[in-house]
BAVEX-910336 format. One record per residue (C-alpha): x, y, z. Coordinates in nm, 2 decimals, m for minus. Layout:
BEGIN
xx / yy / zz
X / Y / Z
...
This chain:
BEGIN
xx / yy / zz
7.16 / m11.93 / m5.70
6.83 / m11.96 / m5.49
6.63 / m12.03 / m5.78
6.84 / m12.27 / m5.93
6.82 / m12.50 / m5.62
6.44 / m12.43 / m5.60
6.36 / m12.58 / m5.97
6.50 / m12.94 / m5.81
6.34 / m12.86 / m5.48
6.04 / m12.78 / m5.58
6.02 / m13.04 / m5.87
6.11 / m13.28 / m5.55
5.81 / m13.16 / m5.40
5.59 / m13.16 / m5.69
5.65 / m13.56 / m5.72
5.56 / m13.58 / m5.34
5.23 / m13.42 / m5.36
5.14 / m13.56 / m5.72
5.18 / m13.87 / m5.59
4.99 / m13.90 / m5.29
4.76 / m13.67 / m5.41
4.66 / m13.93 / m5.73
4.66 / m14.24 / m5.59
4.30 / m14.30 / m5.70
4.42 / m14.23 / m6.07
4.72 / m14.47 / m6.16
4.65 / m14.73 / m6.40
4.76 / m15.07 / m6.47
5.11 / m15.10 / m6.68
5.00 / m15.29 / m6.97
5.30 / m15.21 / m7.21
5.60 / m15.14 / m7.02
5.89 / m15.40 / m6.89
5.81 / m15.29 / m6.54
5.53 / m15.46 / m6.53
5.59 / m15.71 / m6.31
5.30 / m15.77 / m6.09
4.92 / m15.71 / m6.12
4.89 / m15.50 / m5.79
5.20 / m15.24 / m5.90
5.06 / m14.91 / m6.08
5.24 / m14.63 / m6.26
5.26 / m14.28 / m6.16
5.25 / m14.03 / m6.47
5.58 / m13.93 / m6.54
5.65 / m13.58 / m6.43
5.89 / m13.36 / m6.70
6.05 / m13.04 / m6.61
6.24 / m12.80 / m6.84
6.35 / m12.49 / m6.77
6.59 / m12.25 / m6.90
6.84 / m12.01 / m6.66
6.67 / m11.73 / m6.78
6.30 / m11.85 / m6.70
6.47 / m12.00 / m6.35
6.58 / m11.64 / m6.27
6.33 / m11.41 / m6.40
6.12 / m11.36 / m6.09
6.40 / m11.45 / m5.84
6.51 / m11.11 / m5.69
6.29 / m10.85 / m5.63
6.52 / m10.58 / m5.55
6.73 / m10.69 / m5.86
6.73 / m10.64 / m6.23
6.84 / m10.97 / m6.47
6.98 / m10.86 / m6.79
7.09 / m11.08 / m7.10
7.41 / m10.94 / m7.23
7.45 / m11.01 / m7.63
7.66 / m11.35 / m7.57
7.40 / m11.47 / m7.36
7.58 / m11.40 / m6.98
7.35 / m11.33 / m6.75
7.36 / m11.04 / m6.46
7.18 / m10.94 / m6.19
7.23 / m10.54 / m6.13
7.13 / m10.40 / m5.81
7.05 / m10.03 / m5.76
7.07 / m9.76 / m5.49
7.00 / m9.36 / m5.56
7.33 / m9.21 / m5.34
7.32 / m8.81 / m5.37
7.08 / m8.63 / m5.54
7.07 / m8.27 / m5.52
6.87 / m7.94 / m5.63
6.96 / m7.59 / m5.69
6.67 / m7.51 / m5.42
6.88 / m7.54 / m5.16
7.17 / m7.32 / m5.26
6.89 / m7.02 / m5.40
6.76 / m7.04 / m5.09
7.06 / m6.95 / m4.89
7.12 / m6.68 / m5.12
6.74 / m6.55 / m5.12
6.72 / m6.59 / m4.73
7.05 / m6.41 / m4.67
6.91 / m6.06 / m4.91
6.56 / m6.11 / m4.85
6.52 / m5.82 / m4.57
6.67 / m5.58 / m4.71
6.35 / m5.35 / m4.68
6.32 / m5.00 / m4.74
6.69 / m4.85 / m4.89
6.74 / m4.43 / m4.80
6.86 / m4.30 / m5.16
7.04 / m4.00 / m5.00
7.29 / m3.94 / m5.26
7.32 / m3.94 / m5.63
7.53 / m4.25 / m5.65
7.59 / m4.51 / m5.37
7.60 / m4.87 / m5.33
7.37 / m5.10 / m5.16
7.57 / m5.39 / m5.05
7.45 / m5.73 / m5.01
7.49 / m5.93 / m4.68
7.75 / m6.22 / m4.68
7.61 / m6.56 / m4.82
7.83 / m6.78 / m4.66
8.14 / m6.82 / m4.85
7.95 / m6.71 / m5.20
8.17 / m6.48 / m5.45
7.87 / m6.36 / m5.66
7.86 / m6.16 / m6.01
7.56 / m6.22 / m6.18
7.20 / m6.29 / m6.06
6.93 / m6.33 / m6.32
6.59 / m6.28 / m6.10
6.24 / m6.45 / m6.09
5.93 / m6.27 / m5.87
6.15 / m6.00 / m5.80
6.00 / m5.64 / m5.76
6.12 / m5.29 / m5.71
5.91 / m5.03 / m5.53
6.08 / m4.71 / m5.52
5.94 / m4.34 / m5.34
6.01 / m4.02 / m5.51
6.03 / m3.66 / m5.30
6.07 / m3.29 / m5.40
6.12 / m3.03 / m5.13
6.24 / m2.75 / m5.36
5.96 / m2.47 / m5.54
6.03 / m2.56 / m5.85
5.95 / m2.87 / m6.07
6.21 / m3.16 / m6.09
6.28 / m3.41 / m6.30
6.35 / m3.74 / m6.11
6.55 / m4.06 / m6.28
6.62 / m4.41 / m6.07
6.88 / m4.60 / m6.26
7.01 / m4.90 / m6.18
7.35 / m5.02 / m6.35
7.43 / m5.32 / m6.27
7.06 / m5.47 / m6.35
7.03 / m5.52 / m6.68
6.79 / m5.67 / m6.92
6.94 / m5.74 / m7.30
7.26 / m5.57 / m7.17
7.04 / m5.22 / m7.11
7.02 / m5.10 / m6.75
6.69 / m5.03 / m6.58
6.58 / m4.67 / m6.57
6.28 / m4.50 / m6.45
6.18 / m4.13 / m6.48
5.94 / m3.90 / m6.36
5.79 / m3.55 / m6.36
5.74 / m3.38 / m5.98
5.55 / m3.05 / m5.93
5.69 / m2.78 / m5.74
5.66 / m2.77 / m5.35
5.44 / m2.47 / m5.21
5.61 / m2.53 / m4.85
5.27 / m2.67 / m4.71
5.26 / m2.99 / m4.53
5.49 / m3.31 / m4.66
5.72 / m3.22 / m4.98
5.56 / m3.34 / m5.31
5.63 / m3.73 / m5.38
5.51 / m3.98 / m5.55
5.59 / m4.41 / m5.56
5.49 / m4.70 / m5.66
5.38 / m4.89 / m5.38
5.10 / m5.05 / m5.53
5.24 / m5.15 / m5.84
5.61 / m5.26 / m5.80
5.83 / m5.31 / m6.12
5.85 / m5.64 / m6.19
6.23 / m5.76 / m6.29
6.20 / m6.15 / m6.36
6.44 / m6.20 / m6.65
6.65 / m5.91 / m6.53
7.03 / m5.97 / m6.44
7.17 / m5.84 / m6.11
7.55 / m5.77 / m6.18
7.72 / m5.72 / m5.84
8.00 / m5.52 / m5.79
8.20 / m5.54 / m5.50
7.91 / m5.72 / m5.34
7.71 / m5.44 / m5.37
7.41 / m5.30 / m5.64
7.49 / m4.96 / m5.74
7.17 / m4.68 / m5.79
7.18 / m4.38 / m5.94
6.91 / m4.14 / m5.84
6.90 / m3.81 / m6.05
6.70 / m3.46 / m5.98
6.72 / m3.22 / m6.27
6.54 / m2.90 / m6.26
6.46 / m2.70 / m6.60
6.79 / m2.49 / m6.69
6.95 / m2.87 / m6.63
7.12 / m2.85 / m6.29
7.12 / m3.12 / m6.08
7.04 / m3.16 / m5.72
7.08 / m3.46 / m5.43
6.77 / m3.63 / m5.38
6.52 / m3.44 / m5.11
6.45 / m3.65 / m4.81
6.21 / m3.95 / m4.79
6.33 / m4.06 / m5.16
6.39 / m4.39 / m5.12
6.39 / m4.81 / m5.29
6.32 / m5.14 / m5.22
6.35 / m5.44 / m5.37
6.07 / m5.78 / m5.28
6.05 / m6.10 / m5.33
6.38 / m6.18 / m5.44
6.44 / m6.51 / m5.62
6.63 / m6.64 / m5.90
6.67 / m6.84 / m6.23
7.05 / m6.81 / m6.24
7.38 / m6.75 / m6.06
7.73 / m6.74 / m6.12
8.02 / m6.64 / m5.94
8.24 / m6.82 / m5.67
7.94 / m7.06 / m5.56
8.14 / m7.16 / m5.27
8.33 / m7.50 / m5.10
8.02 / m7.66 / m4.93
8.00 / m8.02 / m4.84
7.62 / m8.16 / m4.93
7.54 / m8.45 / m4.74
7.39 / m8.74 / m4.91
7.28 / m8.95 / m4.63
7.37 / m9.30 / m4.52
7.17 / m9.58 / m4.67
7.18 / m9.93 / m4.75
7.10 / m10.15 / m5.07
6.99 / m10.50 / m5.01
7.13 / m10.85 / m5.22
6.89 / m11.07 / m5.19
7.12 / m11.31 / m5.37
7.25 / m11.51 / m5.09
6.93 / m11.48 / m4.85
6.92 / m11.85 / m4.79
7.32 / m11.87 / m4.85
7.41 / m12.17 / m4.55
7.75 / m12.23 / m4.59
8.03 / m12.26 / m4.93
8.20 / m11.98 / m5.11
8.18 / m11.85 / m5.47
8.35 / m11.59 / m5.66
8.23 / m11.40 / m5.91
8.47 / m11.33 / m6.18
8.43 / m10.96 / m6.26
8.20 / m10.78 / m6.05
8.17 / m10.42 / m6.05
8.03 / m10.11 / m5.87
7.94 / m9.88 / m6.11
7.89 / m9.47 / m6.00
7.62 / m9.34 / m6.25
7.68 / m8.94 / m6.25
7.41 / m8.69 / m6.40
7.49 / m8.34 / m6.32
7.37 / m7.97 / m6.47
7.55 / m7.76 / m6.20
7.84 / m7.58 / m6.37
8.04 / m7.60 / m6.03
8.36 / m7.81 / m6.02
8.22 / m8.15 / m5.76
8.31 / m8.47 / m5.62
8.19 / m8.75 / m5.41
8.36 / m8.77 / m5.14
8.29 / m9.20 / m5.02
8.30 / m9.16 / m4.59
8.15 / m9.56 / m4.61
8.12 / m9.79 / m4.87
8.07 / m10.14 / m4.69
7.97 / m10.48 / m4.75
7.76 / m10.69 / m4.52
7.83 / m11.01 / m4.52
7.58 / m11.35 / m4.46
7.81 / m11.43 / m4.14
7.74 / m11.05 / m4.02
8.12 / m10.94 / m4.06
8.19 / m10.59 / m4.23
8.45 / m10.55 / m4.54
8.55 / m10.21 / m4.62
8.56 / m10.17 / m5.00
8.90 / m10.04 / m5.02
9.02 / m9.83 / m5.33
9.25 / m9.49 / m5.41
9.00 / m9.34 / m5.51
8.85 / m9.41 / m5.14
9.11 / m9.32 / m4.94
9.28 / m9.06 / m5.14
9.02 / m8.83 / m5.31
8.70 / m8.85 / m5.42
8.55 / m8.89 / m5.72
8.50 / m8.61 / m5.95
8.17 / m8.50 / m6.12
8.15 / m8.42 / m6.49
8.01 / m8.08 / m6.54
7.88 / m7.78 / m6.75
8.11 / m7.52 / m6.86
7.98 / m7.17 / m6.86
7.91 / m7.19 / m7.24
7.73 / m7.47 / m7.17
7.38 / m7.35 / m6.95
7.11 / m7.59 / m6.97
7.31 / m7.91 / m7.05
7.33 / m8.19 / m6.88
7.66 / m8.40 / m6.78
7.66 / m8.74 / m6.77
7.96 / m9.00 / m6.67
8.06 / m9.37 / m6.51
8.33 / m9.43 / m6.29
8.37 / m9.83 / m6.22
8.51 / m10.03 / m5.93
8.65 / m10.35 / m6.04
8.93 / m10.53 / m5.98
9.19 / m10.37 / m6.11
9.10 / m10.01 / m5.90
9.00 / m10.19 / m5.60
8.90 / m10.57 / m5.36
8.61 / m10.53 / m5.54
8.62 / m10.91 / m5.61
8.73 / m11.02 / m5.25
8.43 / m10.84 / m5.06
8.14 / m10.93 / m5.32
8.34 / m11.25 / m5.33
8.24 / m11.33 / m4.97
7.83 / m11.34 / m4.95
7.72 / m11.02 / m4.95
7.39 / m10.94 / m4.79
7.38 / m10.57 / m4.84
7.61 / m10.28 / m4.89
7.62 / m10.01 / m4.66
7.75 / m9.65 / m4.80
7.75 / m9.27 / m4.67
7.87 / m9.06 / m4.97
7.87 / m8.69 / m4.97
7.92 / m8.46 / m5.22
8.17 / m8.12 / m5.25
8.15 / m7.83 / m5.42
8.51 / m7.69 / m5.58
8.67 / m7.88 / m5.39
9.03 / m7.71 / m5.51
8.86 / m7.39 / m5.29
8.98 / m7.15 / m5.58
8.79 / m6.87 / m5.60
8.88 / m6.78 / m5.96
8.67 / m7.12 / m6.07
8.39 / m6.94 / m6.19
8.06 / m7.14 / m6.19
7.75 / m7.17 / m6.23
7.37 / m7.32 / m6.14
7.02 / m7.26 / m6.25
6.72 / m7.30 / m6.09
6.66 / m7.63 / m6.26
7.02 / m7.72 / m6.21
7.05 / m8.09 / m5.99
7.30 / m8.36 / m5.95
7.25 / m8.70 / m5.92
7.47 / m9.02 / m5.81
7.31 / m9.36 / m5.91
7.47 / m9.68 / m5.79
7.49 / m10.02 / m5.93
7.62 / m10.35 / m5.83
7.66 / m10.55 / m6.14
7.71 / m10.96 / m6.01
7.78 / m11.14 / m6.37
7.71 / m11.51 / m6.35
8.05 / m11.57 / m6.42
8.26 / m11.70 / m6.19
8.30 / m12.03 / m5.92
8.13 / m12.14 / m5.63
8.23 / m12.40 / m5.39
7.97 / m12.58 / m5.16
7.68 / m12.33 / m5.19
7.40 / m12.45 / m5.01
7.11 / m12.32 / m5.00
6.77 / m12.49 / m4.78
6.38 / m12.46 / m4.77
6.20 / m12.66 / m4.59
5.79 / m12.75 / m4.71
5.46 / m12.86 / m4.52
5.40 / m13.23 / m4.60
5.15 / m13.46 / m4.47
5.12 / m13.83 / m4.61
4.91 / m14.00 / m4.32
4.62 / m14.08 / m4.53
4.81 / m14.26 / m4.76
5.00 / m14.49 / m4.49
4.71 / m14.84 / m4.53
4.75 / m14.83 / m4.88
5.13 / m14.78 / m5.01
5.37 / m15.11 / m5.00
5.67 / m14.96 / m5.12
5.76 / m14.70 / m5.42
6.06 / m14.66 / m5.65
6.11 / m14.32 / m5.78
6.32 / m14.30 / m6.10
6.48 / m13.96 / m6.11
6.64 / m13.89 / m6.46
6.81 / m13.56 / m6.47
6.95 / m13.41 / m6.80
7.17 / m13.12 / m6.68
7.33 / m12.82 / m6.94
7.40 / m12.62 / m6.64
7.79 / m12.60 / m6.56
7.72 / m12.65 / m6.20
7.70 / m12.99 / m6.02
7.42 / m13.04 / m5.75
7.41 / m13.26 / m5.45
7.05 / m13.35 / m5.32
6.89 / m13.47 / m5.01
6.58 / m13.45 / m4.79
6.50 / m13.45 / m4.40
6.18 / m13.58 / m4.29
6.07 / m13.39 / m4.00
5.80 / m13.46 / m3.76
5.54 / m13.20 / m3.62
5.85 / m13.11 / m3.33
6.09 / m13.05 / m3.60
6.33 / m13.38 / m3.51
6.49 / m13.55 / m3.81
6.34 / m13.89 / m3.84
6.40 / m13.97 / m4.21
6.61 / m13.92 / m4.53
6.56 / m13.95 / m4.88
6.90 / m14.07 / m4.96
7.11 / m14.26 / m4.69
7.46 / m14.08 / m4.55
7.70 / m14.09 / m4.81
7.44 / m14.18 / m5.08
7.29 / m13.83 / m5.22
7.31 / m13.85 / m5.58
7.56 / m13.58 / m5.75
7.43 / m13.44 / m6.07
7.75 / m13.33 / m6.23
7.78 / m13.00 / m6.43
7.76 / m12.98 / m6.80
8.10 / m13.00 / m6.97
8.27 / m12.67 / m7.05
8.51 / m12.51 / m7.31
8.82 / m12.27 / m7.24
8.56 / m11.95 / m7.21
8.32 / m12.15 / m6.91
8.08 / m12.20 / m7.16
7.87 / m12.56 / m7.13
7.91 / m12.78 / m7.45
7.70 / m13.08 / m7.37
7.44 / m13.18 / m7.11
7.51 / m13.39 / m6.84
7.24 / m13.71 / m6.77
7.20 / m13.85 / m6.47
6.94 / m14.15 / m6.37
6.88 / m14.25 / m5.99
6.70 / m14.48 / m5.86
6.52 / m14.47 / m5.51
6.35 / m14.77 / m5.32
6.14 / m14.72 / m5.02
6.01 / m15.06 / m4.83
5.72 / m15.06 / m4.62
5.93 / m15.04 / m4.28
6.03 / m14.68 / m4.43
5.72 / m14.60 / m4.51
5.57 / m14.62 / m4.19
5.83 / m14.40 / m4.04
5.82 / m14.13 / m4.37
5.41 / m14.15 / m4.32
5.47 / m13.96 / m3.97
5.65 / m13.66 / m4.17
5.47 / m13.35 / m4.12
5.75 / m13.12 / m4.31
6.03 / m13.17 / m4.59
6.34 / m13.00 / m4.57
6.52 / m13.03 / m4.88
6.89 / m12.92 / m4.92
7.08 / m12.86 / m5.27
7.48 / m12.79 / m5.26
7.62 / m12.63 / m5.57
7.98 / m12.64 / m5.68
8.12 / m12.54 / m6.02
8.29 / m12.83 / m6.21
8.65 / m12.88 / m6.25
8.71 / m12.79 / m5.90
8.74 / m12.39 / m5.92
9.04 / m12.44 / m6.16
8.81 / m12.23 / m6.40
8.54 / m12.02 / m6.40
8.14 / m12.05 / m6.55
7.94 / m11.90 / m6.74
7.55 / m11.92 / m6.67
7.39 / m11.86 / m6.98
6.97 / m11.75 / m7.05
6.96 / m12.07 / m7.26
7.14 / m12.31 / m7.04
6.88 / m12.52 / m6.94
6.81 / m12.77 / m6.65
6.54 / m13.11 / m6.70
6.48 / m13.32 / m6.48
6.20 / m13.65 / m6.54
6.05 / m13.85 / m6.30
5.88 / m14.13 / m6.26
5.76 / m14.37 / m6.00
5.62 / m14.77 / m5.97
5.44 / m14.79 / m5.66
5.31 / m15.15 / m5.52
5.03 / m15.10 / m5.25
4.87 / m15.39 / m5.04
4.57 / m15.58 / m5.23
């Protein structure tokens, strides 16, 4: 709770400055009972509110604070896992059929099969871009009439046919033909239906009285430029690598020493997918990086056992998009031991893999806008316990100028705390060297601002008010005058000693006034 120790810090600091800074400005006390003596003065009292909300609103930049409806307060932290396109899995497809070229139509039915795409079992391409040039030939002295047909590609369920009138052959130079070459056919929004891996073509050569004949020589087809908007079949068991990342918690950054526990966090896998292909996430990593550099394995079933399975689109269901959670917490997993131990980062290799169950009767499929996505959150509720959490910050300071004319000061520190955490304060004066040379509070003396009471659910019920008192005499003064930095250090506990856990509220709110009579030299 950085921030939380910051508002006392940098109040602290605020008095320091605003004190030396305004010498020239205090006044005489001419109504209050601590005016005792013409030459002391009183420093404006300084008054601090703030709520838990306002305290952690800026505090994390790689963090988002939400309010839950009862007030609880959360900080989520987000990482993008896996996230894939259909791009990649068209392109082995499109790569694997793509030089095809020229295709000898020698007979009046034969198949053209398709390479092998890896471990693909495809039935039905719907194309995009795709053209088909074909070259037509008639060696015979008599006119033919010439029909390409295509079975298996389709458009509205009718098959693609072409047909054409050929003149005679005189028997002079190359036979009669005729193509295309220049303007293909153009076949987006056609379906390719394979059978046995293969596109069937039809080629047929009529003359007049109706007989047919096999295609002269030099006929031929091609198809270009093949790409898709659809496929389904078998799409194959392919692992898809997500990559190894890391997210950062900036929670603990300045986390010294102490413990805490949070009382239900979660990781929380955020699924989107529109691939109509049986998946899971298969977790190689998932770690967490502690503040003292030591690596906990989150450890789960679901881990070590299987993956995690996707949610996905049926084949009645093209265009939609799936989306599920799947939570860690503490009931699936040590969830609340590793993000219970200061957790710097989390470190997680996640892959993803397609029918996983290798069946090649699952029948899916994926469209050229199909993608999946994995999403990650770590969701720390401010709820929970905490045990000597200190955090440190340390602050220029230089009071020099002010040495001739300050006798001796009394700060009045009056804290009124609705926070259900108790605070221990002190301050090191440091020299230009860094050595210790002075402290706000003597060993054994830094003042403990108790936490606000709490009922059965952790939730504060009245504020907690706290007034200290601090002298300094000259002979301290001319020591703290030599300061040239502040470090100021804030411990944190929960109350009750960790027999129950808090709740930290937006409206909980933390106020601390202060005030100071200072006596200087006449």
């Amino acid at each position: 709770m950085r921030q939380t120790n910051f508002l006392l810090l940098s109040t602290l600091l605020l008095v320091f400055t605003t004190t030396f800074s305004c010498v020239d400005q205090l006044t005489d006390i001419q109504d209050s009972d601590d005016n005792r003596f013409e030459a002391e003065y009183a420093l404006p009292l300084v008054n601090s509110k703030i709520t838990m909300a306002d305290i952690l609103e800026d505090f994390e930049e790689d963090a988002v604070l939400t309010v839950d409806p009862n007030g609880l307060l959360r900080f989520q932290y987000s990482g993008d896992v896996l996230t894939q396109s259909s791009m990649d899995v068209f392109a082995v497809i499109e790569e694997s059929i793509a030089g095809l070229g020229f295709f000898p139509l020698s007979q009046r039915r034969q198949a053209l099969p398709l390479p092998a795409i890896q471990d693909l079992v495809l039935d039905r391409l719907q194309m995009k871009n795709t053209t088909l040039a074909y070259a037509f030939a008639n060696d015979r002295d008599f006119p033919v009439t010439m029909t390409l047909t295509l079975p298996t590609v389709l458009l509205d369920g009718v098959p693609f046919s072409y047909t054409e009138e050929l003149p005679a052959w005189d028997g002079n130079g190359d036979p009669v033909s005729s193509n295309n070459l220049n303007d293909p056919f153009d076949l987006t929004g056609w379906d390719l239906t394979l059978e046995d891996d293969s596109i069937f073509i039809e080629v047929s050569t009529v003359d007049a009285a109706g007989i047919e004949y096999d295609p002269t020589p030099g006929t031929a087809m091609k198809f270009e430029n093949f790409s898709f908007t659809y496929a389904q079949g078998f799409l194959g068991t392919e692992p898809y690598e997500g990559g190894r990342d890391t997210i950062e918690i900036d929670f603990f950054d300045n986390w010294i020493r102490g413990d805490v526990y949070f009382e239900d966090p979660v990781i929380t896998f955020n699924f989107e997918n529109s691939f109509g292909v049986p998946t899971e996430a298969v977790i190689n990593v998932f770690n967490i990086i502690t503040a003292e550099g030591d690596t906990l394995p989150l450890e789960s079933e679901f881990i070590t056992d299987g993956g995690i399975e996707f949610p996905y689109p049926e084949l009645d269901e093209v265009g939609e998009t799936k989306s599920t959670q799947f939570v860690f917490d503490k009931n699936n997993s040590n969830i609340d031991v590793v993000l219970g131990s200061k957790p710097v980062a989390i470190d997680y290799d996640v892959d993803a893999l397609t029918n996983p169950d290798t069946s090649e009767q699952i029948i899916g499929f994926i469209t050229d806008s199909s993608f999946y996505r994995v999403l990650v959150d770590v969701d720390l509720p401010l709820f929970g316990q905490a045990a000597n959490f200190e955090v440190r910050d340390t602050f220029e300071l230089d009071l020099s100028e002010y040495g001739d004319d300050v006798e001796s000061i009394e700060w009045k520190l009056v804290t009124e705390n609705g926070l259900p955490l108790g605070v221990e304060i002190q301050g090191d004066f440091l020299d230009a060297e860094g050595n210790l040379i002075a402290t706000l509070f003597e060993e054994g003396e830094e003042p403990v601002i108790g936490g606000a009471p709490v009922d059965g659910e952790g939730r504060p019920t009245a504020k907690n008010e706290v007034v200290t008192f601090i002298n300094w005499d000259a002979s301290e003064l001319d020591t703290v005058i030599k300061a040239q930095r502040l470090l100021l250090t804030a411990v944190f506990s929960t109350t009750l000693e960790l027999e129950q856990s808090v709740q930290l509220l937006s409206d909980q709110e933390l106020e601390i006034r202060i005030g100071a009579i200072i006596k200087v030299t006449d």
